[in-house]
N, C-alpha and C positions, 0 to 999 in steps of 0.2 A: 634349585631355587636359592633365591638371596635371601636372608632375612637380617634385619638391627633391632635391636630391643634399648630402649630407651626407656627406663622404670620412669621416669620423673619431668616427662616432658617440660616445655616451654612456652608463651608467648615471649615473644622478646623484644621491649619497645628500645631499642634503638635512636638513639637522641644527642643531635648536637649543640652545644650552648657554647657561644663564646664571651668570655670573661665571667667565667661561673663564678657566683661568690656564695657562700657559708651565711644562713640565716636573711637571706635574701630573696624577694621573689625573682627567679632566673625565666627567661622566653627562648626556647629553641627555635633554630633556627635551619631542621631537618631533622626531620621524624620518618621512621618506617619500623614497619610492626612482621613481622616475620614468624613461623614456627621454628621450634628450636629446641634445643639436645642434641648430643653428642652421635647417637645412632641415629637421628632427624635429618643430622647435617650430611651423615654418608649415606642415606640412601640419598637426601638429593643430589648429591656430588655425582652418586652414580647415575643417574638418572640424566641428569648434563652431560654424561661421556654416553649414552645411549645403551645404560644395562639397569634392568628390569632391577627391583628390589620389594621387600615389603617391611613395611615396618612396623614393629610393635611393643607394647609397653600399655600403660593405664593413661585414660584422661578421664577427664570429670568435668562438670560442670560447664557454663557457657564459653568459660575460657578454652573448655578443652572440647568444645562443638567447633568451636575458631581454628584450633588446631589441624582436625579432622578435614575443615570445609578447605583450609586453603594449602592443606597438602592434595587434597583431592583436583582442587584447580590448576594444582602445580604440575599434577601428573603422576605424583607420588603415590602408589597404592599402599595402603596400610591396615590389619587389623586388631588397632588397638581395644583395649576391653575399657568398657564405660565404668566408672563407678560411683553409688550412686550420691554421694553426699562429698560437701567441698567441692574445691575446683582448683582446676588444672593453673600453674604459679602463671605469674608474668614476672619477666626479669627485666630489671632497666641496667643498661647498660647507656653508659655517658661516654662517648669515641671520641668527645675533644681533649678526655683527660683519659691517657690511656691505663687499660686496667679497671677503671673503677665502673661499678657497677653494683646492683642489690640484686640479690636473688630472691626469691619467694621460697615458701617451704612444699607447699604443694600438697594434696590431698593424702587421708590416712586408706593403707591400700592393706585389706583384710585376707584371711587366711585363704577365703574361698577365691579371692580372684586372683591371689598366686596360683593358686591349682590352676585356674582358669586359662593364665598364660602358659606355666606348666604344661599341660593338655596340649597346647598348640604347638611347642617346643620338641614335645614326644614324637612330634610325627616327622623329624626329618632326618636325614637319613645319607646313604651313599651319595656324593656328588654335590650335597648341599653346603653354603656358605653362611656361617654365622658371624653377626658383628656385635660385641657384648662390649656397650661404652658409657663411662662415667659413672657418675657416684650412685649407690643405693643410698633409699628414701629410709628416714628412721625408721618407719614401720614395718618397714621389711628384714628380716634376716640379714647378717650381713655375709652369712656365708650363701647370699642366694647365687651369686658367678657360679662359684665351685659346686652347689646342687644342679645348677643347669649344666655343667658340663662332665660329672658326673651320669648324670642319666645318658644324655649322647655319645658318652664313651664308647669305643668301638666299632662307631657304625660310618666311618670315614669322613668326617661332618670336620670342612676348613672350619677352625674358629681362629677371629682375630680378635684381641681384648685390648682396651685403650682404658687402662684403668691406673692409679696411681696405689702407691707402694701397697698394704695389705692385702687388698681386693686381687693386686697382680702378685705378690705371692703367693699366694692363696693358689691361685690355678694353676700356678707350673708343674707340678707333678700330675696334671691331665693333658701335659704338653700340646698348649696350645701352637697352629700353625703360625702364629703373630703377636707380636703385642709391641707395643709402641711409647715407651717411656720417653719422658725428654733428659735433655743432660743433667736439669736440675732436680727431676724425680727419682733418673738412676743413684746420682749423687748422695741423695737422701736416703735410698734405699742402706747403700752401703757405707754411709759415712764418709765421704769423700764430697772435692771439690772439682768441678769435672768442666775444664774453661775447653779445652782443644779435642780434634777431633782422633786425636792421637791417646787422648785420656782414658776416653770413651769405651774405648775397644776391649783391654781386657774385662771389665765390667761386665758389659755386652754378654760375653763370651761364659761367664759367670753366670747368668741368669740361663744362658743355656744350656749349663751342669746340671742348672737345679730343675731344667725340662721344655722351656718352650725350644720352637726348633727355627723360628725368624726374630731376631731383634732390630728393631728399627728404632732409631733414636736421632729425633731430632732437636737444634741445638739452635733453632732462631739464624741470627745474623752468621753464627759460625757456617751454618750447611746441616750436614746430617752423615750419618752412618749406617749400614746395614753390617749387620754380621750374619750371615744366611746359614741355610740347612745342610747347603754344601761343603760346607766347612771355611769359603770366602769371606772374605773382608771389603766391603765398598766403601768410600767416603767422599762426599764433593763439597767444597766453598759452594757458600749461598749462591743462588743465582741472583743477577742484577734486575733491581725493581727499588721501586719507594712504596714503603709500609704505608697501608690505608686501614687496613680493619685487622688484627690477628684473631677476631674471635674466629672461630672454625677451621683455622691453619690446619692446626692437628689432625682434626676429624678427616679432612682433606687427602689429607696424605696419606692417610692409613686409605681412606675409598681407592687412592691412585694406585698404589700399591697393590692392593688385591684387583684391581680393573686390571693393570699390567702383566699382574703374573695370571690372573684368568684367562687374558688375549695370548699369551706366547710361553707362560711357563718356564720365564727366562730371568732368574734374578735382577741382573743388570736392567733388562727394561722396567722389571717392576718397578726399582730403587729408582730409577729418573724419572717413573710417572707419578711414584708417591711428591717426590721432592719438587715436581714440576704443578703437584695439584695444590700443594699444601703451600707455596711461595702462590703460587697464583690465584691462593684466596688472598693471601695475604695482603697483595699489591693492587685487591678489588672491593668496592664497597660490600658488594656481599661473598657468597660462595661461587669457585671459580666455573665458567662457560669453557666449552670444548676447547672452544678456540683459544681460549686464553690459558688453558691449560696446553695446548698442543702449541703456541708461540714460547713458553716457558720452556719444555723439551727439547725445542729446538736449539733453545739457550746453552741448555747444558751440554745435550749432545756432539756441537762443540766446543765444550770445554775441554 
């Protein structure tokens, strides 16, 4: 089985206003309301390419009944744990001015219903796929990654981690199968400035001294890199498209990438279905469809 954990899910109103102005009443002019986080966003990716997933983390509240109702209408199966005061954030995100957006803080998630997810987490095992992405919630431990993976140590359990510098330090000595920094979070890791895709690579290479055993790093406009298990090096120029939404690129690409290496266990396809899912949300109003993922590969493939 698949499973994403997403502690701190989403509503996400999604909103375009043109000529926003500051202290002003503004009118959009394109609204859509979506479920959202970073493990939300790869089981639906996978779910678009036609593999099962589930997904789980805490919601609350009626915002987080929203959440529930319309992954379940999406197709998404999921079993998040309710909790019972507060409610699940909504994030607004503003796509005419790129970047900007507010996030909400989201519900306080108590000692008993980490055990709760905990519990759920205990039971998987040989052959199973974990996806552990994005930020813990204040209230939670921040070494909760490194306890989840802990406990799963040794029982052959893929984990990929999509997580920014601490939270991904943290886990490498449980050598995760993945993890997915970008060139500006590698960069920060190590104190470097990381423009090309030539930069990239010793770095990479670095992170897997200190134990993961895939790095994948993606770099926007530049393209992306894999430094794999094999001891290989990949790197491709962006593919051609025009930038519509970058929210959930990332999330994207990491789904592409384990969809790839689950279908044929072949580096190289993995790395151009990560690169080909993650540009193809990019170049689409929301998260990318088979097809639009599978016209992107084709892009690359001949490159």
């Amino acid at each position: 089985m698949i499973y994403t954990v997403t502690f701190n899910p989403s509503l996400d109103y999604i909103v375009a206003v043109d000529d926003f102005k500051l202290g002003l009443t503004n009118r959009t002019n394109s609204e859509l309301l979506l479920p959202g986080g970073k493990g939300i966003n790869v089981s639906t990716v996978l779910m678009n390419l036609g593999i099962e997933s589930t997904a789980l983390g805490f919601v609350a509240g009626f915002t987080g009944e929203e959440v529930v109702r319309r992954l379940e209408k999406m197709g998404v199966k999921n079993g998040f744990i309710r909790i019972d005061e507060g409610f699940t954030r909504i994030n607004l995100k503003l796509k005419t001015i790129d970047g900007t957006e507010i996030n909400g803080m989201g519900p306080e998630i108590s000692e008993e219903k980490i055990r709760m997810l905990m519990d759920k987490l205990d039971t998987l095992g040989e052959g199973d796929v974990l996806f552990l992405s994005g930020s813990i919630p204040a209230s939670m431990p921040d070494d909760a990654y490194q306890k989840i993976m802990e406990m799963i140590d040794g029982r052959n359990v893929q984990v990929a981690v999509d997580a920014t510098k601490e939270l991904l330090m943290n886990v490498l000595p449980d050598h995760p199968f993945l993890i997915k920094p970008n060139n500006h979070e590698l960069g920060e890791i190590f104190g470097a400035e990381l423009k090309t895709r030539e930069a990239v690579v010793p770095y990479a290479k670095k992170l897997q001294d200190e134990g993961a055993q895939n790095v994948l790093v993606s770099m926007a406009g530049e393209g992306a890199v894999l430094v794999s298990a094999d001891g290989k090096v990949y790197d491709t120029p962006a593919p051609k498209g025009t930038l519509v939404n970058g929210v959930g690129a990332g999330d994207s690409m990491v789904a592409g990438f384990m969809a790839g290496y689950m279908e044929k266990r072949d580096y190289l396809y993995a790395f151009h279905m990560g690169v080909a899912a993650g540009s193809a949300s990019a170049f689409s109003e929301n998260l990318a469809t088979k097809p639009e993922i599978d016209a992107v590969y084709r892009q690359l493939a001949e490159m």
